[in-house]
mmCIF file of the N, C-alpha and C atoms, coordinates in Angstrom:
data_MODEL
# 
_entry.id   MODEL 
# 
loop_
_atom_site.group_PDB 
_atom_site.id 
_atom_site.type_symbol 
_atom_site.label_atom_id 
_atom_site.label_alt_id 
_atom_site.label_comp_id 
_atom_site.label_asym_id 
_atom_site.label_entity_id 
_atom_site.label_seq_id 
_atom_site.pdbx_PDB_ins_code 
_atom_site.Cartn_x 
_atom_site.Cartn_y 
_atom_site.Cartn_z 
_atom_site.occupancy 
_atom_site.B_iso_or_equiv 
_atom_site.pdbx_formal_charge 
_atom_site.auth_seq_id 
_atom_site.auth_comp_id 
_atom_site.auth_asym_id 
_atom_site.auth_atom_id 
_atom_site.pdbx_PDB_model_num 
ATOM 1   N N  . UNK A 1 1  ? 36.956 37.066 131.071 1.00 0.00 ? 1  UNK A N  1 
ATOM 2   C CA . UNK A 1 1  ? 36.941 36.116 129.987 1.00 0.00 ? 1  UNK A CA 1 
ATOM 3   C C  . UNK A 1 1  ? 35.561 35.462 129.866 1.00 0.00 ? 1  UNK A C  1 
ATOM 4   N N  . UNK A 1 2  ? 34.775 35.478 130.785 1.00 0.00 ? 2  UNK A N  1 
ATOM 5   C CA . UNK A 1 2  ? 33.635 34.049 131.186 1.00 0.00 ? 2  UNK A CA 1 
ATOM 6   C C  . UNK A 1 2  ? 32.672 35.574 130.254 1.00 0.00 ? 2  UNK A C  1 
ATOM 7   N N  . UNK A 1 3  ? 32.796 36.981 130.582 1.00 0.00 ? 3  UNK A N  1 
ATOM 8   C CA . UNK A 1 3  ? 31.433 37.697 129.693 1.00 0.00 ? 3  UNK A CA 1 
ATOM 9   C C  . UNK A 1 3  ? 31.864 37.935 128.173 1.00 0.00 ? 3  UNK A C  1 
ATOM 10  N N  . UNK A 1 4  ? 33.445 37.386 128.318 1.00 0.00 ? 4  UNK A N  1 
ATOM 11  C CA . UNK A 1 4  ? 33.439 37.139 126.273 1.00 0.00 ? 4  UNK A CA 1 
ATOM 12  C C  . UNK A 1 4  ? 32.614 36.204 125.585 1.00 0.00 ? 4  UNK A C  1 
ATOM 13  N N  . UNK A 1 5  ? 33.022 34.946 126.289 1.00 0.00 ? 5  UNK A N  1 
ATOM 14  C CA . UNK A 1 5  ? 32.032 33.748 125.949 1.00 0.00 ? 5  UNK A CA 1 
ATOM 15  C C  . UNK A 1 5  ? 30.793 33.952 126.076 1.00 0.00 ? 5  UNK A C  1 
ATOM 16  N N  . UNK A 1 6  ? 30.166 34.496 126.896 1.00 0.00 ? 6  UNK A N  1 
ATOM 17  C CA . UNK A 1 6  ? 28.668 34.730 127.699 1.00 0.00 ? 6  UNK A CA 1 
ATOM 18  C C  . UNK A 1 6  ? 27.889 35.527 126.650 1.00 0.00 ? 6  UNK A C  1 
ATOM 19  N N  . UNK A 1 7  ? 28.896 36.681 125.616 1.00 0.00 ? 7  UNK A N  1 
ATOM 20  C CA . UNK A 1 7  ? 28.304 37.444 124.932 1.00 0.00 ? 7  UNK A CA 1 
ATOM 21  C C  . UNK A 1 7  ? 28.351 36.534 123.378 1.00 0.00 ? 7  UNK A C  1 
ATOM 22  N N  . UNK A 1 8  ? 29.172 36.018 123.569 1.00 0.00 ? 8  UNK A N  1 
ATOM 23  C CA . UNK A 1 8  ? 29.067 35.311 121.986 1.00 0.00 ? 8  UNK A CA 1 
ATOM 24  C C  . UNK A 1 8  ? 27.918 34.425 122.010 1.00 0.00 ? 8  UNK A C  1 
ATOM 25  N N  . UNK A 1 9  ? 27.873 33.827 123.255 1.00 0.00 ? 9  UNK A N  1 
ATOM 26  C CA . UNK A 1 9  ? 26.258 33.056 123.185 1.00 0.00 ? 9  UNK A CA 1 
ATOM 27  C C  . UNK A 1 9  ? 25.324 33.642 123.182 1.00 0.00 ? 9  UNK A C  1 
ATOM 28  N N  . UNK A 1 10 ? 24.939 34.964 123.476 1.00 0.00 ? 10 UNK A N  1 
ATOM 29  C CA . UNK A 1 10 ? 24.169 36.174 123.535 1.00 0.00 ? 10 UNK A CA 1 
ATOM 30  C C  . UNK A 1 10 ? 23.537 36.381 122.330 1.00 0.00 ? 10 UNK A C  1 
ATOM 31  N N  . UNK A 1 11 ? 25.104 37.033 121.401 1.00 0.00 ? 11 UNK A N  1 
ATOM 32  C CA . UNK A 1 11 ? 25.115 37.309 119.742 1.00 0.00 ? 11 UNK A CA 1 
ATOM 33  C C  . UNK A 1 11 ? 24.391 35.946 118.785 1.00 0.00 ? 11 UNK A C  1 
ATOM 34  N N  . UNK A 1 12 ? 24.984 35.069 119.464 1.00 0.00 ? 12 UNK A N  1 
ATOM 35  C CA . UNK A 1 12 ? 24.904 34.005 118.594 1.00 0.00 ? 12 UNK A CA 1 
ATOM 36  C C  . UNK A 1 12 ? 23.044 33.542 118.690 1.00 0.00 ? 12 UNK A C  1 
ATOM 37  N N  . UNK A 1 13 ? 22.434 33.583 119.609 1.00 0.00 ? 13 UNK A N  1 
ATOM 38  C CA . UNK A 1 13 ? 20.958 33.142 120.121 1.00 0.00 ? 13 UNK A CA 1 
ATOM 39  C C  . UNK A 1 13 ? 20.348 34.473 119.456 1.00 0.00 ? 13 UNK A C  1 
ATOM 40  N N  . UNK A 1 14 ? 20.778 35.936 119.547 1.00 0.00 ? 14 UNK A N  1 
ATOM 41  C CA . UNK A 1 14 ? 20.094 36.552 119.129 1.00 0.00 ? 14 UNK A CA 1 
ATOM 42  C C  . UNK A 1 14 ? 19.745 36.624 117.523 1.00 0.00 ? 14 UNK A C  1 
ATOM 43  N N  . UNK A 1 15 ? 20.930 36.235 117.148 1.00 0.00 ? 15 UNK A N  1 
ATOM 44  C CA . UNK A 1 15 ? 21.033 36.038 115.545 1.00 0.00 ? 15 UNK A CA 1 
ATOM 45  C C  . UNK A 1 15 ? 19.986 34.812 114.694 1.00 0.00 ? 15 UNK A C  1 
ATOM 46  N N  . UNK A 1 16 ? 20.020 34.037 115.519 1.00 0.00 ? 16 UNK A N  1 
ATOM 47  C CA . UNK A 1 16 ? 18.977 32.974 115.045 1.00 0.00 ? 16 UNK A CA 1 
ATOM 48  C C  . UNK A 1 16 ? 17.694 33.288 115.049 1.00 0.00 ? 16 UNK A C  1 
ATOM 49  N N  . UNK A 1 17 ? 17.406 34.194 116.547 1.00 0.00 ? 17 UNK A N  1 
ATOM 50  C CA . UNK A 1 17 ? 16.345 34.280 116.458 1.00 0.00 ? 17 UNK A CA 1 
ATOM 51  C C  . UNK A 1 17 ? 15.583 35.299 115.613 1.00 0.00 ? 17 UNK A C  1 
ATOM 52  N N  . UNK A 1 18 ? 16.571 36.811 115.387 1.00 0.00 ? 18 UNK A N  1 
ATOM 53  C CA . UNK A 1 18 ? 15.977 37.503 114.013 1.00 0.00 ? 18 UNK A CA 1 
ATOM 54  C C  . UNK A 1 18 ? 15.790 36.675 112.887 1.00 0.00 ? 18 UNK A C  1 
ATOM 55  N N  . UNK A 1 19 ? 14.773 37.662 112.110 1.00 0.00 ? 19 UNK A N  1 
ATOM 56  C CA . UNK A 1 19 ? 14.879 37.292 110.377 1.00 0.00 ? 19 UNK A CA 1 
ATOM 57  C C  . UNK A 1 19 ? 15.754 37.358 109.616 1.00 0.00 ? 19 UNK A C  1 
ATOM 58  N N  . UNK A 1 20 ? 16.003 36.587 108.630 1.00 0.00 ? 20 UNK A N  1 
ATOM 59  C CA . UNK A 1 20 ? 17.379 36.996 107.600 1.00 0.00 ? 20 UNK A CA 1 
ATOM 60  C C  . UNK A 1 20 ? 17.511 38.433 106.936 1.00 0.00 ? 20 UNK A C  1 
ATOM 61  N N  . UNK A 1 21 ? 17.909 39.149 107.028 1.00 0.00 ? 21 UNK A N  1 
ATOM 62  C CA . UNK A 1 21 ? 18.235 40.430 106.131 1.00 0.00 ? 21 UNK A CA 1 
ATOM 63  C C  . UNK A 1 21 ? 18.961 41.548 106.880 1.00 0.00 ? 21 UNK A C  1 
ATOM 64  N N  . UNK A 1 22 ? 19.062 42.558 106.458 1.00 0.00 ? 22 UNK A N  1 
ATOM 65  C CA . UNK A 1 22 ? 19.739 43.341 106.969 1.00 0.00 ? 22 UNK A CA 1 
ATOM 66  C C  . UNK A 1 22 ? 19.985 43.403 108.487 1.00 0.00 ? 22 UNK A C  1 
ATOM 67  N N  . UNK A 1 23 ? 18.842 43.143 109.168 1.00 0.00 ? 23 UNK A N  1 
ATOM 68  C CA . UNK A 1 23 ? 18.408 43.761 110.545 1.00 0.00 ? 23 UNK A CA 1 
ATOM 69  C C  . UNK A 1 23 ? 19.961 42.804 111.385 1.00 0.00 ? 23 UNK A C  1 
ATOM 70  N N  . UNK A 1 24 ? 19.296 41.604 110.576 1.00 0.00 ? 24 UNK A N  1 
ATOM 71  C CA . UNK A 1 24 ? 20.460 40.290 111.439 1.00 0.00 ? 24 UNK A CA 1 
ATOM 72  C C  . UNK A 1 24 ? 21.875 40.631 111.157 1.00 0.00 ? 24 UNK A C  1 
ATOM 73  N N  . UNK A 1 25 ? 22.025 41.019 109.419 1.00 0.00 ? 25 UNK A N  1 
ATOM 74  C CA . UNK A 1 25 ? 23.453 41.135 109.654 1.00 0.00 ? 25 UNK A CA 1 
ATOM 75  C C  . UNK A 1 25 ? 24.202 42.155 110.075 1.00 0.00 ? 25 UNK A C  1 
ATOM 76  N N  . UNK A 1 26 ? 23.350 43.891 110.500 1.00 0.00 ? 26 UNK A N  1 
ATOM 77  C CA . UNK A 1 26 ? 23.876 44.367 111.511 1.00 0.00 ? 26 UNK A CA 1 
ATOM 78  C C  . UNK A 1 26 ? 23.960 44.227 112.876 1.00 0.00 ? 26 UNK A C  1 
ATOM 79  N N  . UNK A 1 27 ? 22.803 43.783 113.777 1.00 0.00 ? 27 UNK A N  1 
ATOM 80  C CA . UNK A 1 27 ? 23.388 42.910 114.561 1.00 0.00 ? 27 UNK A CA 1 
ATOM 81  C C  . UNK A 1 27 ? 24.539 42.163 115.193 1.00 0.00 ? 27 UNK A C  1 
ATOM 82  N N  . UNK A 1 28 ? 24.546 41.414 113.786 1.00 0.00 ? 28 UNK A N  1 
ATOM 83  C CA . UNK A 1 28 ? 25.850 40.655 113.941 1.00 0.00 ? 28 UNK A CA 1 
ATOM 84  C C  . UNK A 1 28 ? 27.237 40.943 114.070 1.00 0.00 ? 28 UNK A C  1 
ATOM 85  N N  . UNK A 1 29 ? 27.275 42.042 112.700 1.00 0.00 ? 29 UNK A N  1 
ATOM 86  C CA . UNK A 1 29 ? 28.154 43.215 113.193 1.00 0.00 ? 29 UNK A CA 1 
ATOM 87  C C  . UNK A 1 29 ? 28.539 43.806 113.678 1.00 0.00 ? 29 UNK A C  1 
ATOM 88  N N  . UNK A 1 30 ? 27.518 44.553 114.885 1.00 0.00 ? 30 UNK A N  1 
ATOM 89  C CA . UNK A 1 30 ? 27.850 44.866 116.036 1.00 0.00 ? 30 UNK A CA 1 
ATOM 90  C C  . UNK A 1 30 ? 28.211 44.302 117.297 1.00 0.00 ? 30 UNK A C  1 
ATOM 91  N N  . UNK A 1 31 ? 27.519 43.240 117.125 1.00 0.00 ? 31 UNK A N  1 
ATOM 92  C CA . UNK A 1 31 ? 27.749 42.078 118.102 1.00 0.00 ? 31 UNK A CA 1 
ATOM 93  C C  . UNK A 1 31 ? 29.563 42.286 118.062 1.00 0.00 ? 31 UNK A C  1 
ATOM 94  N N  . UNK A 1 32 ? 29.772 41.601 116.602 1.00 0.00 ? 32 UNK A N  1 
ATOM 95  C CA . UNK A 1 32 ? 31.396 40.877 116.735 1.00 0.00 ? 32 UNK A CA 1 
ATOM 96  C C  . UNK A 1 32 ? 32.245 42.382 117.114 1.00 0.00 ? 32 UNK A C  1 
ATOM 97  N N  . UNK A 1 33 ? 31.843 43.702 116.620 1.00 0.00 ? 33 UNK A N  1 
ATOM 98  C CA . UNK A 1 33 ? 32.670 44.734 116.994 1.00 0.00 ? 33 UNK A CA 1 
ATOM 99  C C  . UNK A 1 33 ? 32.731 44.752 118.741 1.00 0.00 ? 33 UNK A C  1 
ATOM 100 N N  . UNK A 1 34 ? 31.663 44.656 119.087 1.00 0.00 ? 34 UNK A N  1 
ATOM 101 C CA . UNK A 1 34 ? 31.621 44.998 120.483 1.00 0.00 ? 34 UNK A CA 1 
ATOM 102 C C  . UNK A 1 34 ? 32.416 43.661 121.405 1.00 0.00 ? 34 UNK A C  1 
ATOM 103 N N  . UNK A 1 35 ? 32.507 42.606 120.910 1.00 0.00 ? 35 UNK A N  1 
ATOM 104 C CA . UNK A 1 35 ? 32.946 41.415 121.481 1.00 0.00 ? 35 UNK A CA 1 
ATOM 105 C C  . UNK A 1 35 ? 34.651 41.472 120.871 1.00 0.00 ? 35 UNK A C  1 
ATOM 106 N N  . UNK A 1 36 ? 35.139 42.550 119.911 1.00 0.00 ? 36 UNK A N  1 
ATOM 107 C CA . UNK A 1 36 ? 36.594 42.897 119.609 1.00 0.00 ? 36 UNK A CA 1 
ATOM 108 C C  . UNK A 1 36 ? 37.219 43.812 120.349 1.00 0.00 ? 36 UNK A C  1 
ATOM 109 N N  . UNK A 1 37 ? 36.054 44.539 120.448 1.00 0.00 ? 37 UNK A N  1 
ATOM 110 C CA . UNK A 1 37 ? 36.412 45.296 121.793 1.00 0.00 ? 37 UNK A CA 1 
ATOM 111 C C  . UNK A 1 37 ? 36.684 45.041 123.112 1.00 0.00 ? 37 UNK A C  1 
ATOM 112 N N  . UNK A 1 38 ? 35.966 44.452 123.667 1.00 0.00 ? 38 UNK A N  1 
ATOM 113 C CA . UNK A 1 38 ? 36.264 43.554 124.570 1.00 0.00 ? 38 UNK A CA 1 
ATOM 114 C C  . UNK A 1 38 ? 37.342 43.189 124.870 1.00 0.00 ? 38 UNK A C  1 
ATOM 115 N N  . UNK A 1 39 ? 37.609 42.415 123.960 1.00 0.00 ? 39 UNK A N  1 
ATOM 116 C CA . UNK A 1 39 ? 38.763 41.149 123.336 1.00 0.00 ? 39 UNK A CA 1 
ATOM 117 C C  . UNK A 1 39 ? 40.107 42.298 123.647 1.00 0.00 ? 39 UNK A C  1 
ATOM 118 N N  . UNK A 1 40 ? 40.169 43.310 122.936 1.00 0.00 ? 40 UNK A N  1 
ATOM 119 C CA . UNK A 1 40 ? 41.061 44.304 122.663 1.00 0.00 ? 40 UNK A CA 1 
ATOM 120 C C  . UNK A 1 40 ? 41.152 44.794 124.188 1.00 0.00 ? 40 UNK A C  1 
ATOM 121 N N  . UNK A 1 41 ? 40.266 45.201 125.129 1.00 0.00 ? 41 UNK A N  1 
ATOM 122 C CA . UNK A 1 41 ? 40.588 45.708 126.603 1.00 0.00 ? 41 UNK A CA 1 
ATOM 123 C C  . UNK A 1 41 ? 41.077 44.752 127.018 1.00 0.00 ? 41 UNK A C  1 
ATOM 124 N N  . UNK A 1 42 ? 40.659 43.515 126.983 1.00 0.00 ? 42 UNK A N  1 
ATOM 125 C CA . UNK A 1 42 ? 41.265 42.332 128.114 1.00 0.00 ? 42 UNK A CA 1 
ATOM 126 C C  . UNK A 1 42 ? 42.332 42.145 127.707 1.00 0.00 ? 42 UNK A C  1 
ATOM 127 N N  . UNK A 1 43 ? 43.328 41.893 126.611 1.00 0.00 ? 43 UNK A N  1 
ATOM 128 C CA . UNK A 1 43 ? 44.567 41.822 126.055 1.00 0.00 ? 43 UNK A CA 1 
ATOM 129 C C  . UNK A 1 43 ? 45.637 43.085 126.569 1.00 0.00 ? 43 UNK A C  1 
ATOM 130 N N  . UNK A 1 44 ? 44.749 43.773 126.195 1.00 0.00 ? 44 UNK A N  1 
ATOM 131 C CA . UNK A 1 44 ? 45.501 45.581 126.512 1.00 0.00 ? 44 UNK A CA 1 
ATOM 132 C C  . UNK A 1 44 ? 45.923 45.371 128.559 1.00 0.00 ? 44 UNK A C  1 
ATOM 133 N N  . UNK A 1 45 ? 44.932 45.360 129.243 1.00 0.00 ? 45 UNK A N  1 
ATOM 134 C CA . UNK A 1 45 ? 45.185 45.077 130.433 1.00 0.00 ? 45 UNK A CA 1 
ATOM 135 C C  . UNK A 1 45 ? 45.945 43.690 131.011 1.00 0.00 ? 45 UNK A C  1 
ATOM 136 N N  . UNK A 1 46 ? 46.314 42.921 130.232 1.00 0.00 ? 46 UNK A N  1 
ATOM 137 C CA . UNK A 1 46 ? 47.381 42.259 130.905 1.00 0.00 ? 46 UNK A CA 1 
ATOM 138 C C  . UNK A 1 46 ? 49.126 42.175 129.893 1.00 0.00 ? 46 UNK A C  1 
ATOM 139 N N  . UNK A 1 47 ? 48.860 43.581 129.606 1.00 0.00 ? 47 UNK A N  1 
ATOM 140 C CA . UNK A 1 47 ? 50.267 43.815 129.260 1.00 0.00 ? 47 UNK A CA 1 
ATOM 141 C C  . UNK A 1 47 ? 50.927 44.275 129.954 1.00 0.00 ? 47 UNK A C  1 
ATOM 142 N N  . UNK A 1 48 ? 52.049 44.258 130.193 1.00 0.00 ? 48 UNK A N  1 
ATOM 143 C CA . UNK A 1 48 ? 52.996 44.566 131.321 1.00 0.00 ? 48 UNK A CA 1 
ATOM 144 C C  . UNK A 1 48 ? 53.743 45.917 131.407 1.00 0.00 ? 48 UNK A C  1 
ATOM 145 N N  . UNK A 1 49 ? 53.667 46.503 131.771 1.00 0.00 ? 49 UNK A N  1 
ATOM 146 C CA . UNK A 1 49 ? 54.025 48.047 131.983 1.00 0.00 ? 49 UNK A CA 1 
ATOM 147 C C  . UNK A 1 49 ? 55.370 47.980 131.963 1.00 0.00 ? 49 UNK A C  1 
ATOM 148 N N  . UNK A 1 50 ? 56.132 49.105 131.079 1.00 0.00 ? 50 UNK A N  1 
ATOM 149 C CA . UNK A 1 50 ? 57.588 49.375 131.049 1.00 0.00 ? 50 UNK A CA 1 
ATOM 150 C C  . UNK A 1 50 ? 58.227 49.641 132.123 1.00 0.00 ? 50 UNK A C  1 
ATOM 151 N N  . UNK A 1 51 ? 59.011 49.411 133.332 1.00 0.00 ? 51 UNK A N  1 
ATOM 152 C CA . UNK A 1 51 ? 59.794 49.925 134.207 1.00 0.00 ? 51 UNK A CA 1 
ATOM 153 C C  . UNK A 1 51 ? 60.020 51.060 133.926 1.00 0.00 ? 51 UNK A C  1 
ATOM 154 N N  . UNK A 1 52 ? 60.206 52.037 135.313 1.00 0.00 ? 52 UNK A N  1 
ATOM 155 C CA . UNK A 1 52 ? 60.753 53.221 135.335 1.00 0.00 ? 52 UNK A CA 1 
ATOM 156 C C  . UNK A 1 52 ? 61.997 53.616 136.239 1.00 0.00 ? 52 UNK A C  1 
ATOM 157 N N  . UNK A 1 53 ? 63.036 53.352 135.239 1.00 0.00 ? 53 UNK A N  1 
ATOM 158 C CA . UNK A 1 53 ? 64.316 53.421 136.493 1.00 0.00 ? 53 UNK A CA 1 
ATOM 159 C C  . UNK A 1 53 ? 65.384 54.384 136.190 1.00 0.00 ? 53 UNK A C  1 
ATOM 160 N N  . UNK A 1 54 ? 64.577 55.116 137.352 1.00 0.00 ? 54 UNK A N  1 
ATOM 161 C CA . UNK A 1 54 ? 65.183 56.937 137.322 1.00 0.00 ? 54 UNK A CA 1 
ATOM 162 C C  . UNK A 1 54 ? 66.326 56.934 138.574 1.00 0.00 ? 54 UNK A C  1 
# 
């Protein structure tokens, strides 16, 4: 959880510090995909596995 946050401050510092135009708002884009991703593994791994009762 602590390198979700860690990366949004990452995204977020890097974004300011580009120029406005394209460059920033892919960036940014990628930023938030890669930080959904994330988001999406850490959720996925604390789901609870179906029993198997054979």
């Amino acid at each position: 959880m602590f390198l979700l946050v860690s990366g949004w401050i990452i995204v977020l510092g890097a974004v300011a510090l580009l120029r406005s135009g394209p460059l920033q708002s892919s960036f940014a884009l990628g930023g938030v995909g890669i930080e959904g991703v994330g988001l999406g593994l850490l959720l996925r791994s604390h789901i609870i596995a179906p029993r198997d009762d054979r």
